[in-house]
Z-matrix of the N, CA and C atoms (Angstrom, degrees):
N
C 1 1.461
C 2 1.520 1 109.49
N 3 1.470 2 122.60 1 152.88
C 4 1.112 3 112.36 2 -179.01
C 5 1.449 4 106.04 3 -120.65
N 6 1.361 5 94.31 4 146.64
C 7 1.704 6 114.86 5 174.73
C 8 1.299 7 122.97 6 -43.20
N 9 1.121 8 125.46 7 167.55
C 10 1.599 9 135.76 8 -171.24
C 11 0.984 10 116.24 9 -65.92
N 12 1.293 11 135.86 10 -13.53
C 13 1.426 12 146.73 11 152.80
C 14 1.451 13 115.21 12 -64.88
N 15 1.206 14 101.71 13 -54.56
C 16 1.970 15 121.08 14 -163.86
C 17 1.724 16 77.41 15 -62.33
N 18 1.586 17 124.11 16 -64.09
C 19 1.143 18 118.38 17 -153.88
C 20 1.267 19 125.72 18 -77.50
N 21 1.612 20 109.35 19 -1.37
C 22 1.792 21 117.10 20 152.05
C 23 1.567 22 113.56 21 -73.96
N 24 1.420 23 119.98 22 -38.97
C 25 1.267 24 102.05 23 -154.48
C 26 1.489 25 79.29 24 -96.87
N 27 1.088 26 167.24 25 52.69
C 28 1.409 27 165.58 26 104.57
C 29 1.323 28 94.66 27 -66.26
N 30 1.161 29 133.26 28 -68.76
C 31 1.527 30 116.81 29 -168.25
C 32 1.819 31 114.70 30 -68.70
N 33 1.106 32 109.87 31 -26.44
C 34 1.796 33 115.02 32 168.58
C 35 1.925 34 84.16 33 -52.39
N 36 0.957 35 118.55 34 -78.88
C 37 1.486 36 119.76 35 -166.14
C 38 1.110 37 116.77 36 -27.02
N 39 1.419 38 98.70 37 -55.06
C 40 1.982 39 109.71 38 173.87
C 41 1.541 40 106.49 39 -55.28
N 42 1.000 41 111.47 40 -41.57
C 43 1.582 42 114.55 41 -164.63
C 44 1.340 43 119.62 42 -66.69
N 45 1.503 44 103.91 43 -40.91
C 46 1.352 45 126.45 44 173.41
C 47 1.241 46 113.31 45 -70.39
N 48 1.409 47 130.07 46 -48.63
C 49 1.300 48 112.83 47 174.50
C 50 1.429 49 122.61 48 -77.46
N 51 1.189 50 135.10 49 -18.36
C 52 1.332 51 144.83 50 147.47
C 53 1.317 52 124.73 51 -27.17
N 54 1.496 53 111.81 52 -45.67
C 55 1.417 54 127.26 53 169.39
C 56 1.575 55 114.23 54 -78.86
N 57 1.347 56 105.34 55 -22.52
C 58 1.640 57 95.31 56 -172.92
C 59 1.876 58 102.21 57 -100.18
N 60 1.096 59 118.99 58 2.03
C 61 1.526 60 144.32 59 144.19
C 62 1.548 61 120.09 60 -35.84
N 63 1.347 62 88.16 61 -44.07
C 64 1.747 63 99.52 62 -151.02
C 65 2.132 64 80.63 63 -89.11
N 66 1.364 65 110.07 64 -41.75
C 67 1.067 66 112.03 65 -172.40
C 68 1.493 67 137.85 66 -82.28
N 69 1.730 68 109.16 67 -11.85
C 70 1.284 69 124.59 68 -158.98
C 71 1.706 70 85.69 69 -147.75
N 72 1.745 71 74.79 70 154.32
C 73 1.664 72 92.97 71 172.47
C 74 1.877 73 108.68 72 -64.13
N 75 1.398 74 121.84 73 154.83
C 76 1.627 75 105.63 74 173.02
C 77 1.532 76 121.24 75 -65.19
N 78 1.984 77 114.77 76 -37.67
C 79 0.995 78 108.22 77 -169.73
C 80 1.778 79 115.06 78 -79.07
N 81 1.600 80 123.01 79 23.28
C 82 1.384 81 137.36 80 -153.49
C 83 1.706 82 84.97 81 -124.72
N 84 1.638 83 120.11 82 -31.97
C 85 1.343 84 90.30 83 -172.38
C 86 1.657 85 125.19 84 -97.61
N 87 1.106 86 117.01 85 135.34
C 88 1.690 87 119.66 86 -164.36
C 89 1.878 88 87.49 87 -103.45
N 90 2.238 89 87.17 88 174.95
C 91 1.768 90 89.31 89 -162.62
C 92 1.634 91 85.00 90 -102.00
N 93 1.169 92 102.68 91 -2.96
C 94 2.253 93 87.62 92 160.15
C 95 1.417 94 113.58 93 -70.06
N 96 1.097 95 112.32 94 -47.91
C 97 1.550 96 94.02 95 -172.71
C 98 1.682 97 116.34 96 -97.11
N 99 1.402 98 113.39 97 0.79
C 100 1.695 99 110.60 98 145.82
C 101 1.314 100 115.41 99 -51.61
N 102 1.604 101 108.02 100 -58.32
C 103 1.035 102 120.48 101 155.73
C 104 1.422 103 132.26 102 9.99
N 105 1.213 104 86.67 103 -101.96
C 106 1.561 105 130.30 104 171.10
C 107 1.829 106 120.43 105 -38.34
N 108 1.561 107 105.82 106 -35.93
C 109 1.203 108 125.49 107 -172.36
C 110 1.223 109 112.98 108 -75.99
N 111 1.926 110 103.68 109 -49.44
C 112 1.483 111 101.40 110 171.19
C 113 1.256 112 133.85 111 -103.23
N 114 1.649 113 102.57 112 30.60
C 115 1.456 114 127.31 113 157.04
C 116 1.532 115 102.39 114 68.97
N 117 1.455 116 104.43 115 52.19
C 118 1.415 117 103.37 116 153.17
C 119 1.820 118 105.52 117 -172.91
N 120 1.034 119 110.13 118 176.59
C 121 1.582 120 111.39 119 -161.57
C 122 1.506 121 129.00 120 -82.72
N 123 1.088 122 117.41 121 179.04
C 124 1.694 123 124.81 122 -154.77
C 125 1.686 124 97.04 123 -89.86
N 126 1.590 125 118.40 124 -24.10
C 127 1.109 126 126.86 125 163.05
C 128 1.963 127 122.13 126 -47.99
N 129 1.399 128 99.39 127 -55.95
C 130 1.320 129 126.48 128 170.09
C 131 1.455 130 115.06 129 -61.72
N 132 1.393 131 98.76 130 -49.91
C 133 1.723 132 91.59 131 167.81
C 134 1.727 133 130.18 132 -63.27
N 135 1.508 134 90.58 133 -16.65
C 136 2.126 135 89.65 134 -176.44
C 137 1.509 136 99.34 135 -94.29
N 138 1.518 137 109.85 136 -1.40
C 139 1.437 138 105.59 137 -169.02
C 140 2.253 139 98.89 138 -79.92
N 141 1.214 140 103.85 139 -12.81
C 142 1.325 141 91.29 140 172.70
C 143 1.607 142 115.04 141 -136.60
N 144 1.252 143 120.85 142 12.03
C 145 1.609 144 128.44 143 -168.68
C 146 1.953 145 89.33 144 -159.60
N 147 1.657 146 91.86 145 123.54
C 148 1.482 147 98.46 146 165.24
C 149 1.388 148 109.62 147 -66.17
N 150 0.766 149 125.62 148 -14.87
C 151 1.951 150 116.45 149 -162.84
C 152 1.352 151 107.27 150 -174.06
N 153 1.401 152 140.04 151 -166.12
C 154 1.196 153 150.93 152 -153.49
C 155 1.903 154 98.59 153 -123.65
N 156 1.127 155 88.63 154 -32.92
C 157 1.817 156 91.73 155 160.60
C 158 1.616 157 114.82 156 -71.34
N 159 1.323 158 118.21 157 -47.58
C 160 1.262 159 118.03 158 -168.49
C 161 1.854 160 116.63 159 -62.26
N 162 1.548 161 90.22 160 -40.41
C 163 1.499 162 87.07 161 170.12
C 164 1.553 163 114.67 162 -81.24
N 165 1.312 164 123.37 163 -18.01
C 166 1.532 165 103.60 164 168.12
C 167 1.428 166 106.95 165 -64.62
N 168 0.810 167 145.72 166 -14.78
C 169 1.580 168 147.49 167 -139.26
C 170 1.866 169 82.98 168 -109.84
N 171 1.152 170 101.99 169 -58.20
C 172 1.685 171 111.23 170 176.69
C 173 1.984 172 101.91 171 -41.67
N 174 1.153 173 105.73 172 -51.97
C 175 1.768 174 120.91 173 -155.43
C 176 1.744 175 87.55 174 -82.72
N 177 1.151 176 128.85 175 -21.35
C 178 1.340 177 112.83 176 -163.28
C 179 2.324 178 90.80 177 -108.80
N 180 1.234 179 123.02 178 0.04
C 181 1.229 180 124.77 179 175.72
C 182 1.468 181 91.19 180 -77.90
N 183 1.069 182 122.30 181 -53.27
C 184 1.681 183 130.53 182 -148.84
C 185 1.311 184 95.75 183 -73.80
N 186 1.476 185 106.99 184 -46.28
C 187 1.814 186 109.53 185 176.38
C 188 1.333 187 113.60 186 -59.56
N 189 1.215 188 138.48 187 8.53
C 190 1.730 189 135.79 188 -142.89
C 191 1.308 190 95.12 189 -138.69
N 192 1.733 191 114.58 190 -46.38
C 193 1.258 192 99.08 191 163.56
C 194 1.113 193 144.60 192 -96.39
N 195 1.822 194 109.74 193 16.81
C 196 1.094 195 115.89 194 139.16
C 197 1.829 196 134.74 195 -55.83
N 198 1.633 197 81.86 196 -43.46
C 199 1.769 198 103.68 197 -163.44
C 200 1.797 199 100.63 198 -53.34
N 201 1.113 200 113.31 199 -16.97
C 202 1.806 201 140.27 200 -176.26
C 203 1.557 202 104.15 201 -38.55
N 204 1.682 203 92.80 202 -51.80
C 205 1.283 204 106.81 203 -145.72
C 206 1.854 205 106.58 204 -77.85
N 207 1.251 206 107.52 205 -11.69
C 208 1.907 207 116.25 206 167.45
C 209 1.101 208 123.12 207 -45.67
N 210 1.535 209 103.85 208 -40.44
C 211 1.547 210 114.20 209 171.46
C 212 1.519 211 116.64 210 -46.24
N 213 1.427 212 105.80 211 -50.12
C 214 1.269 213 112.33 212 171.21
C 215 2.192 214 133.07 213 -32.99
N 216 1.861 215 83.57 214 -27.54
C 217 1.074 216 87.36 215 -155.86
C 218 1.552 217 98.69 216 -98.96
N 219 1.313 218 111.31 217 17.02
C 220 1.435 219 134.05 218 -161.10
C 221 1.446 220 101.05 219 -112.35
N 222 1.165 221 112.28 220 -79.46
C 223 1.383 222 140.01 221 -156.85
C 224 2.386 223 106.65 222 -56.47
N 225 1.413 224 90.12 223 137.20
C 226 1.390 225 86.52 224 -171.37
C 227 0.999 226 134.46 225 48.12
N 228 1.661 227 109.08 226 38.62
C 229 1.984 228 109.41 227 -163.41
C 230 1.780 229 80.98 228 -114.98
N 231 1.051 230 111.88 229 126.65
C 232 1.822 231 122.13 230 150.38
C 233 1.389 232 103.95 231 -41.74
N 234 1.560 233 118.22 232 133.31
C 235 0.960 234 121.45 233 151.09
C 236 1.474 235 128.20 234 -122.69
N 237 1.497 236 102.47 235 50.37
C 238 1.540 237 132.80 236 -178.42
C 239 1.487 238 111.97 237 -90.01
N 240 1.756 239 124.45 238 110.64
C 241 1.853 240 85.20 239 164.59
C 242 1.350 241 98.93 240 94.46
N 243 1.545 242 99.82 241 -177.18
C 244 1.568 243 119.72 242 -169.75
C 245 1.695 244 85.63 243 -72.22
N 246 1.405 245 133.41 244 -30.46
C 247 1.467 246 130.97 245 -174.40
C 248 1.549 247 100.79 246 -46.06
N 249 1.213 248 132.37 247 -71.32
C 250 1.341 249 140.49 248 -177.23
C 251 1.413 250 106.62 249 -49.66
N 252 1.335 251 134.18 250 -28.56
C 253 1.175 252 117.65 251 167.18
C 254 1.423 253 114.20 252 -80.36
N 255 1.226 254 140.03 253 -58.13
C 256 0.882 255 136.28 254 146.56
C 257 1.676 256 131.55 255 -2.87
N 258 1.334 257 114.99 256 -62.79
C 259 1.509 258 135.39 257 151.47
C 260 1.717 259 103.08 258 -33.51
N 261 1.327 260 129.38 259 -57.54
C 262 0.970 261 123.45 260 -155.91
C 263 1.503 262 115.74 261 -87.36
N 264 1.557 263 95.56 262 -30.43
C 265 1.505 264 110.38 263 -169.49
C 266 1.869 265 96.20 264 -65.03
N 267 1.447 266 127.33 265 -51.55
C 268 1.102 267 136.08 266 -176.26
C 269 1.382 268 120.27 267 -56.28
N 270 1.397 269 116.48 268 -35.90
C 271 1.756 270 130.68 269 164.42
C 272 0.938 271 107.22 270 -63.52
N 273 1.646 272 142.81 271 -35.20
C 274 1.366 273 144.50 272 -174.36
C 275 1.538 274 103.65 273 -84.63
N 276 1.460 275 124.74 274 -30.56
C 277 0.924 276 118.12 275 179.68
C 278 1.166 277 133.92 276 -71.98
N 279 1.609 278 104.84 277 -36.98
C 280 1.518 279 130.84 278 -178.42
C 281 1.480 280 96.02 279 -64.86
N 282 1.020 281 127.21 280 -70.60
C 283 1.408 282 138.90 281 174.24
C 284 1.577 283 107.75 282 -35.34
N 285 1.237 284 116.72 283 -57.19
C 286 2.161 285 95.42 284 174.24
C 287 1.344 286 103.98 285 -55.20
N 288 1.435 287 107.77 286 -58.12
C 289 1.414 288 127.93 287 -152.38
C 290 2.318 289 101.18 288 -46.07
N 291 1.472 290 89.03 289 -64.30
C 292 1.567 291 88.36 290 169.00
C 293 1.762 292 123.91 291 -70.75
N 294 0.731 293 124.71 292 4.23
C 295 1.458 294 120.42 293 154.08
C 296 1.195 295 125.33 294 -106.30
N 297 1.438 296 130.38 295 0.05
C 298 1.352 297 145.20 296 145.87
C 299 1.366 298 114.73 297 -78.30
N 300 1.416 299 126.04 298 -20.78
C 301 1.606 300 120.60 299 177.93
C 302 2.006 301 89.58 300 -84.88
N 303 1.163 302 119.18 301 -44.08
C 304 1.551 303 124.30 302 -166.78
C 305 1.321 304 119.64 303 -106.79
N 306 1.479 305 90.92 304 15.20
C 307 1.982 306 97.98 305 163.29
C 308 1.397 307 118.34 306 -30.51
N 309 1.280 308 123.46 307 -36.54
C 310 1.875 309 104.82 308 -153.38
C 311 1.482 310 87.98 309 -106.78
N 312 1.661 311 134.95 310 -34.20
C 313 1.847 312 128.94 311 -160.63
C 314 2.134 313 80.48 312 -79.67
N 315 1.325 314 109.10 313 -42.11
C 316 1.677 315 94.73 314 -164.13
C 317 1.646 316 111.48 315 -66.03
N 318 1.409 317 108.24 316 -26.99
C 319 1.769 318 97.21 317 174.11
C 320 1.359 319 102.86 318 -66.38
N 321 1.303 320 130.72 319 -41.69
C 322 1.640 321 125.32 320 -176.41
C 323 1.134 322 94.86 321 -64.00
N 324 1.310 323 175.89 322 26.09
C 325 1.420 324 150.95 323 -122.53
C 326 1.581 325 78.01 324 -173.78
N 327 1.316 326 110.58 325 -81.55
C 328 1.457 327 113.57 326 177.91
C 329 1.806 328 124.70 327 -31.66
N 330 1.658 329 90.44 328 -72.37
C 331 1.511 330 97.27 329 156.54
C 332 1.498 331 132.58 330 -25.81
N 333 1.411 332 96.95 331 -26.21
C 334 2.406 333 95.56 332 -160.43
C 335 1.448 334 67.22 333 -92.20
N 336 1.702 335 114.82 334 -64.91
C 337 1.338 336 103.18 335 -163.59
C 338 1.785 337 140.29 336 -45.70
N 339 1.357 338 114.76 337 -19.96
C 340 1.502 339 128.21 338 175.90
C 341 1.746 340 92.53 339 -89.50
N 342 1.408 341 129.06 340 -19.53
C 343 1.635 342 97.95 341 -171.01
C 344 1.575 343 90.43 342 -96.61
N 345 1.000 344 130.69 343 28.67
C 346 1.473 345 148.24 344 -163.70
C 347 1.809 346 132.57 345 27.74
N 348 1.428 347 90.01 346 53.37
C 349 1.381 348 135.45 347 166.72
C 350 1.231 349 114.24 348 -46.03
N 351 1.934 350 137.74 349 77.36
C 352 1.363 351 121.44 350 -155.90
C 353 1.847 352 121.52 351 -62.53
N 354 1.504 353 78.70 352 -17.80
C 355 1.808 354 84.99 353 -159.67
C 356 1.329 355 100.01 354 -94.40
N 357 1.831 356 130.20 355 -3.49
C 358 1.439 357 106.52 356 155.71
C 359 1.521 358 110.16 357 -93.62
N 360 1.768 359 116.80 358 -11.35
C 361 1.435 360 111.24 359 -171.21
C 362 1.256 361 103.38 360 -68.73
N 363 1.499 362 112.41 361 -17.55
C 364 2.012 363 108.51 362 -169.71
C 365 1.652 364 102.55 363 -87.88
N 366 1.287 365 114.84 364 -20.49
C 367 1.542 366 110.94 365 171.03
C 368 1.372 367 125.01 366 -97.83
N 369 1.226 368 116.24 367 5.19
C 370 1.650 369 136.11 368 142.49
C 371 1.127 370 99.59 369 -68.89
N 372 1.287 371 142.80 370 -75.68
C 373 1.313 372 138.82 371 -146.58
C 374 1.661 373 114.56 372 -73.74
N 375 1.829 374 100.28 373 -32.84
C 376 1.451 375 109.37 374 175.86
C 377 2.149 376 117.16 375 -50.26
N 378 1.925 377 86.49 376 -35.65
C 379 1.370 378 88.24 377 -165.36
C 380 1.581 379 111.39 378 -74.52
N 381 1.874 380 110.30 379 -28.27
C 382 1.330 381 119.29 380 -175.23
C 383 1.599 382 106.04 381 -90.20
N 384 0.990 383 132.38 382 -2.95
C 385 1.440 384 114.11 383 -149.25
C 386 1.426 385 107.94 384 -92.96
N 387 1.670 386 111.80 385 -25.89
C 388 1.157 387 139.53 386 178.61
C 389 1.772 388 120.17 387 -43.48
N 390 1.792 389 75.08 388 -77.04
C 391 2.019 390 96.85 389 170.11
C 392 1.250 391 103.02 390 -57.31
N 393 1.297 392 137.33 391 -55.37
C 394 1.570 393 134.78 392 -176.39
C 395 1.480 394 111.15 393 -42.75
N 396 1.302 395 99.20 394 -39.08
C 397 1.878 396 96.08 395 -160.39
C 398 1.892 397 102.81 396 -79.30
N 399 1.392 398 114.44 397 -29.78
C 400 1.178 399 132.77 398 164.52
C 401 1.086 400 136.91 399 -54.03
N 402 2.056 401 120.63 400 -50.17
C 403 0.962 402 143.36 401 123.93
C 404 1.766 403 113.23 402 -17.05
N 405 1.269 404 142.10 403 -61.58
C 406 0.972 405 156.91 404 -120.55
C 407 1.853 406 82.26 405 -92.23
N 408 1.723 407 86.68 406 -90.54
C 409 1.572 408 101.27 407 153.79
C 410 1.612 409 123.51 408 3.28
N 411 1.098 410 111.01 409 -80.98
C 412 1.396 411 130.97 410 -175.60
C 413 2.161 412 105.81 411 -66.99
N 414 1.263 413 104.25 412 -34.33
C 415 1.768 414 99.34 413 164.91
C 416 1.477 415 98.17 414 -66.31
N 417 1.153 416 143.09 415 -57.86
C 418 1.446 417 158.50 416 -170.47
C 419 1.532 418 119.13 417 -36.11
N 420 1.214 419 81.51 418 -26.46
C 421 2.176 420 98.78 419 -173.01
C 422 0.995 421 96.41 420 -98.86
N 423 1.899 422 125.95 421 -46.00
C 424 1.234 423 118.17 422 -169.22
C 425 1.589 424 109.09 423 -73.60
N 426 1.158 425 121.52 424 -28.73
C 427 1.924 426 129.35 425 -176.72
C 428 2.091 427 78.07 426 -56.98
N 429 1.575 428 114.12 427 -73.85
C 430 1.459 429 106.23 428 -164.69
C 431 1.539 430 125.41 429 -26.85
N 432 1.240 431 114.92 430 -32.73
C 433 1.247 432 140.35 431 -126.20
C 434 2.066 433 88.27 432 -106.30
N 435 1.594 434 104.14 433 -29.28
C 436 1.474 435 120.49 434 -172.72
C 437 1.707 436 101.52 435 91.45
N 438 1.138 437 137.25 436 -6.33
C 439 1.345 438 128.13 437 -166.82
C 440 1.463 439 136.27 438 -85.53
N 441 1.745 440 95.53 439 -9.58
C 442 1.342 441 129.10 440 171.44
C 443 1.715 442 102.54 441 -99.61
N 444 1.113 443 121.75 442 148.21
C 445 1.512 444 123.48 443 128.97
C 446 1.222 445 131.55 444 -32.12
N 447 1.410 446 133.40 445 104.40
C 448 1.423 447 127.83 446 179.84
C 449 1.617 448 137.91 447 -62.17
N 450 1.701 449 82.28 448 -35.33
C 451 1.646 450 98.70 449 166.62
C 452 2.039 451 120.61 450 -74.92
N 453 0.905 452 104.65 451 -0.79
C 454 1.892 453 122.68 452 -169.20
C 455 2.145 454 84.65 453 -89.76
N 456 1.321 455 124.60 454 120.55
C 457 1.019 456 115.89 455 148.10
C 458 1.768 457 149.09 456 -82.49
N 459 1.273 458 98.51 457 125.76
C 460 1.681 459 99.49 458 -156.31
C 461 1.730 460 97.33 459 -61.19
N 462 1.284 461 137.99 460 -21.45
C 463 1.659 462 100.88 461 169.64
C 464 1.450 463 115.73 462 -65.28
N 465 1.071 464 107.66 463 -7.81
C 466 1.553 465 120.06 464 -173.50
C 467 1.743 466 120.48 465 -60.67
N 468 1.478 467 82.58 466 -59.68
C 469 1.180 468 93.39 467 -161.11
C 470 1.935 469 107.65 468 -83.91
N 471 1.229 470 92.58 469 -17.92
C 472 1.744 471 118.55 470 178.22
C 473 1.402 472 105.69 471 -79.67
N 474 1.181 473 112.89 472 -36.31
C 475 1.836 474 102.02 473 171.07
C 476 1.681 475 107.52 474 -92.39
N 477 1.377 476 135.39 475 -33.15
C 478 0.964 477 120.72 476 -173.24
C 479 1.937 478 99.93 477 -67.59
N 480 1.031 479 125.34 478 -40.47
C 481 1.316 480 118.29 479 168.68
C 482 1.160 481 120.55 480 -41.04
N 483 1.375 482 126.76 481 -58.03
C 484 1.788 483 132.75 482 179.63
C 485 1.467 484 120.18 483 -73.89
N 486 1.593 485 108.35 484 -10.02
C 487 1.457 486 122.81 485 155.64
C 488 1.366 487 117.64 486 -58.59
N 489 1.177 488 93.85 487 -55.12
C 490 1.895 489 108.14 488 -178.37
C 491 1.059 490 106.94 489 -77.58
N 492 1.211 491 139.04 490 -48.19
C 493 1.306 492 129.42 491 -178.74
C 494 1.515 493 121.84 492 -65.41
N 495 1.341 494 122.78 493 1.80
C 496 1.383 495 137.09 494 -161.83
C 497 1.743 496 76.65 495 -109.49
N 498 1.345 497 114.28 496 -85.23
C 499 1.105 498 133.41 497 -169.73
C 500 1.552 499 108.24 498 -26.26
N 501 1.105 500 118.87 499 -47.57
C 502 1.340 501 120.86 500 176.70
C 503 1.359 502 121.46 501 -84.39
N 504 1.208 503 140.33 502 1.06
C 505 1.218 504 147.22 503 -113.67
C 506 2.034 505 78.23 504 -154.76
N 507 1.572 506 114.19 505 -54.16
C 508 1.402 507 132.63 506 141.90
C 509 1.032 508 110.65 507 -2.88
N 510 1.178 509 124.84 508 -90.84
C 511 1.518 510 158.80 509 -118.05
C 512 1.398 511 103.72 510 -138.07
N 513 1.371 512 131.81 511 29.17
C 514 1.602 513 137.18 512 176.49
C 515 1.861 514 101.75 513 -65.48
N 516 1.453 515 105.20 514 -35.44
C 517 1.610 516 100.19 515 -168.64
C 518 1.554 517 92.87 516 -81.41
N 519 1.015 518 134.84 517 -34.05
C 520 1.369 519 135.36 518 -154.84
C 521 1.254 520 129.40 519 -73.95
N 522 1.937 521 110.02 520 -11.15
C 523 1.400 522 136.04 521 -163.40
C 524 1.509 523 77.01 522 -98.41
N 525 1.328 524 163.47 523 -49.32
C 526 1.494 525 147.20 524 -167.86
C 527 1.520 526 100.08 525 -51.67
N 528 1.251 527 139.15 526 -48.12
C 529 1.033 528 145.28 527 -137.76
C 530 2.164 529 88.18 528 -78.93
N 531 1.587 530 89.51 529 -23.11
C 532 2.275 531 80.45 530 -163.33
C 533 1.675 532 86.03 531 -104.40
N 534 1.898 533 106.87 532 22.35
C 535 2.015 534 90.07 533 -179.30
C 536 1.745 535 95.98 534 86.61
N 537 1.029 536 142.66 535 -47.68
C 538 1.066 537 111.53 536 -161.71
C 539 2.050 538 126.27 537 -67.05
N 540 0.930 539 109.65 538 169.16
C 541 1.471 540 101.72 539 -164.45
C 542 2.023 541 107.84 540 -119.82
N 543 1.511 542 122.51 541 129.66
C 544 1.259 543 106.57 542 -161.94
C 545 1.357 544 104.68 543 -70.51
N 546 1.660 545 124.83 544 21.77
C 547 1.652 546 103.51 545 164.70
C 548 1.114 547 107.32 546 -89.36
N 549 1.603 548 124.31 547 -25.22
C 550 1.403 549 111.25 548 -178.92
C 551 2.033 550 120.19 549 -94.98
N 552 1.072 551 91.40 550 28.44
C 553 1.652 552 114.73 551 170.19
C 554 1.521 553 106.26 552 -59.55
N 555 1.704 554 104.56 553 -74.28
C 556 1.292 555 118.39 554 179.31
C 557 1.250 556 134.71 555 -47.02
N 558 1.467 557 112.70 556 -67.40
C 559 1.470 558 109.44 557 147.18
C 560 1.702 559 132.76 558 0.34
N 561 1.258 560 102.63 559 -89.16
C 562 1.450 561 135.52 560 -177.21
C 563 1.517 562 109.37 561 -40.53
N 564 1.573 563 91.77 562 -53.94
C 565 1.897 564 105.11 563 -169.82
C 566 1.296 565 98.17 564 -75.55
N 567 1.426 566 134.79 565 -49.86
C 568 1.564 567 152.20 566 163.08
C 569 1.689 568 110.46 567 -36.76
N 570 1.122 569 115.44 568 -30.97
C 571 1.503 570 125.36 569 166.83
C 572 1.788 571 118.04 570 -89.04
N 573 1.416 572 100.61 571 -23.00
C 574 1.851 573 106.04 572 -171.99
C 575 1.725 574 92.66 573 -77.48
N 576 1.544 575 117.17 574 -58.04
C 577 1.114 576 129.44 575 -142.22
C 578 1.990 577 105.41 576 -79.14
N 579 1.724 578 91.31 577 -33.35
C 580 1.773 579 96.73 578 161.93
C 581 1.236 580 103.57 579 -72.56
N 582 1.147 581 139.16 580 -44.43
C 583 1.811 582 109.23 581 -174.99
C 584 1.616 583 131.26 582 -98.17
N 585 1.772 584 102.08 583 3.43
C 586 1.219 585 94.91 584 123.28
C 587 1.308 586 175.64 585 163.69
N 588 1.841 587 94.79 586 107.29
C 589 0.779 588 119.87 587 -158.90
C 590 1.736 589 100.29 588 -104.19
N 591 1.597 590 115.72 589 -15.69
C 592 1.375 591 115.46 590 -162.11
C 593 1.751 592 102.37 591 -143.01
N 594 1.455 593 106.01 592 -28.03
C 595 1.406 594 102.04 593 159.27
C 596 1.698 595 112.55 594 113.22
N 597 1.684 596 82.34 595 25.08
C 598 1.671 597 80.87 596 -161.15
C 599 1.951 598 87.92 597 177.40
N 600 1.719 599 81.45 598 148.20
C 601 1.875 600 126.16 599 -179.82
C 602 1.733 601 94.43 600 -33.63
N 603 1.194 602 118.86 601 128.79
C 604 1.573 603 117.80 602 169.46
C 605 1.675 604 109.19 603 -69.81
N 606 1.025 605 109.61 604 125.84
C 607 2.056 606 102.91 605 -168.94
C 608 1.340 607 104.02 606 -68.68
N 609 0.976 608 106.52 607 155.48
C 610 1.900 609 124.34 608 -167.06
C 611 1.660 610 89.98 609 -93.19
């Protein structure tokens, strides 16, 4: 392990390439000019990351166990009432909100994962698999409850939700381009994900 020194200028590294993420294509950035950025050498950089992949892989763990914390926003929430709207409005939120803090490691993330990259598809899945299984859960009470369809399966309908909500969450800059505006994002998705998740209009 390295000392408190070793373990700043490893994280300057992280930091630095994170930022040049946000700015450059991934396959454009080399470990000289990570390097270079956080003012020290390509030597220093292999001394803690094999490659420029390895530390994204590093930058996209740290992001994952953040991504953890959605569940939170899932788990044991009523979805009775203005509660269920509420519930939903906050899942939709968390969800822009964290893919706008991790815009530039989640397009790489996506990317490894579609050229079928196991070790970013497992940190895609780490970040969704959570809310889904929770989500799932929460269709499960509402089927008990009679308010769902019984024959409709709740991983179903619980992953196609965290699909879309990823997907859109994606593509937040991309909705200006068809006119739409990111205040009316929330709303909309906050209305998809209450009905259904419970089977029914979020109450005004």
């Amino acid at each position: 392990m390295a000392g408190r020194r070793g373990q700043a200028t490893r994280q300057k590294l992280l930091d630095c390439l994170g930022e040049m993420l946000s700015t450059s294509p991934y396959r454009d950035v080399k470990v000289i000019d990570v390097a270079r950025k956080a003012g020290t050498s390509p030597a220093t950089f292999y001394q803690y990351f094999p490659d420029v992949e390895g530390a994204v892989l590093e930058l996209a763990e740290e992001m994952a166990k953040e991504g953890a914390t959605l569940t939170d926003l899932v788990a044991d929430r009523s979805w009775a009432g203005k509660s269920g709207a509420a519930a939903a409005e906050d899942l939709v939120e968390g969800f822009l909100s964290f893919w706008r803090k991790h815009d530039a490691i989640l397009r790489v993330v996506d990317l490894g994962a579609a050229e079928g990259d196991k070790r970013f598809y497992k940190i895609r899945m780490k970040i969704l698999n959570s809310v889904t299984n929770s989500l799932t859960e929460a269709v499960k009470e509402q089927q008990a409850k009679g308010r769902i369809d019984e024959d409709l399966n709740p991983g179903a309908i619980a992953g196609s939700l965290v699909a879309m909500l990823a997907a859109v969450a994606a593509h937040q800059k991309g909705f200006q381009s068809w006119g739409v505006k990111q205040a009316d994002l929330r709303p909309s998705l906050t209305w998809l994900v209450h009905l259904g998740i419970t089977g029914r209009k979020p109450p005004k």
